[in-house]
C-alpha positions in Angstrom: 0.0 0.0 0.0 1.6 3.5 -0.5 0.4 6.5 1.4 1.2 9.3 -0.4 2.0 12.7 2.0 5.4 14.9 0.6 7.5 17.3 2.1 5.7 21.0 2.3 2.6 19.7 2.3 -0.1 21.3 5.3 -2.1 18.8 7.5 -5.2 19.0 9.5 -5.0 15.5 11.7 -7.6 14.3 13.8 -7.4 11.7 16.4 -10.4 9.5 17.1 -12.1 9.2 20.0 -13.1 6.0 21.5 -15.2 6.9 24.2 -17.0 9.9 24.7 -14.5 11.0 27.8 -11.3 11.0 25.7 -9.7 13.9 25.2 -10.3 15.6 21.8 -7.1 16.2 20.5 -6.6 17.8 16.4 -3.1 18.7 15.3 -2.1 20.8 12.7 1.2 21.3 10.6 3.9 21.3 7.8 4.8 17.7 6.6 8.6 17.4 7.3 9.2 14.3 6.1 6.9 11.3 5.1 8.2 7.7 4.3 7.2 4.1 5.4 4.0 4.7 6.8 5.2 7.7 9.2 4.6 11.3 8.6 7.2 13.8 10.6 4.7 17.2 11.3 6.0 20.3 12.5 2.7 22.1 13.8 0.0 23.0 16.9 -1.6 20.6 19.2 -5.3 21.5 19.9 -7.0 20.3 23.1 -10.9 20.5 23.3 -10.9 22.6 26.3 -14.9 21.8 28.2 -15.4 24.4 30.6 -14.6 27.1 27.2 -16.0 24.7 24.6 -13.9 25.3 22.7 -10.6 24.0 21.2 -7.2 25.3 22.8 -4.4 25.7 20.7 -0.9 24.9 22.6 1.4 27.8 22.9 4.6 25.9 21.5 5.1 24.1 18.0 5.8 20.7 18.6 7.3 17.9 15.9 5.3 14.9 15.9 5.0 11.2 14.7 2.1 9.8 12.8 1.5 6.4 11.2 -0.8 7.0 7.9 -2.3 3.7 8.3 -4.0 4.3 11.7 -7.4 3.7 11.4 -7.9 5.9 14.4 -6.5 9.6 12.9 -8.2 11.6 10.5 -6.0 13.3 8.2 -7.1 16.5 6.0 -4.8 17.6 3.8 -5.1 21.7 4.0 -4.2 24.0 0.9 -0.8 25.3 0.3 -1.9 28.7 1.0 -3.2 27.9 4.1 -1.7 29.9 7.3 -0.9 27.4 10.1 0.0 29.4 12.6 -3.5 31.8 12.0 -5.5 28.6 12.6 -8.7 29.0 14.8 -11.9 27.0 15.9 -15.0 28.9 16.4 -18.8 28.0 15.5 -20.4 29.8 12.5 -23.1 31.1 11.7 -25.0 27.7 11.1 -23.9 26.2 14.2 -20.8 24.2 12.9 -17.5 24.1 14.2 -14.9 25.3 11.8 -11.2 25.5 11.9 -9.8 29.1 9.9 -7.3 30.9 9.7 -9.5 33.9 9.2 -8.0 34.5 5.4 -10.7 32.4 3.3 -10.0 28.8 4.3 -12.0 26.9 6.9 -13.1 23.3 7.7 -15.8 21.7 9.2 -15.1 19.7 11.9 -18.3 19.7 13.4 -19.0 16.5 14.8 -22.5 15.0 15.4 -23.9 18.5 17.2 -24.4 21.8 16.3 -21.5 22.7 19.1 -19.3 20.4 19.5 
């Protein structure tokens, strides 16, 4: 099977939750490097935050590990254009939670409520 990620490219990566108490983590970044399965991403952890309901966005950039054949991630590839470091959750104007960096791209990431 090949998995086809590349060097530049921007990423949107959700991880699955398995029970409805798990943390709701998202992760965004820069592909690094991508070979044998693993991506290398240079980005912004995001932690669903309850008591703001809202996503929180981690001061520092982190590197991180991904296998492209987990089941349990959700990977969105994001346009080149795209400005990582403007990213931003908020709920629009139909009730769905987006991800934007506030200069014409956004993504739904709305889950199965208007809210959350």
């Amino acid at each position: 099977m090949s998995v086809c990620l590349t060097a530049g490219e921007k990423v949107h990566i959700i991880t699955r939750r398995l029970f409805d108490a798990d943390l709701r983590r998202h992760f965004v970044g820069v592909v690094e490097e991508a070979t044998g399965g693993l991506a290398r991403v240079k980005g912004y952890a995001f932690v669903f935050d309850d008591w703001a309901d809202d996503f929180k966005r981690r001061p520092d950039e982190r590197i991180r590990l991904f296998s492209l054949i987990d089941a349990g991630l959700i990977i969105n590839i994001l346009p080149a254009e795209t400005e990582i470091g403007e990213l931003r959750y908020k709920v629009n104007h139909e009730g769905q939670r987006i991800v934007t960096d506030g200069k014409g791209f956004s993504l739904d990431v709305s889950e199965f409520t208007a809210t959350r």
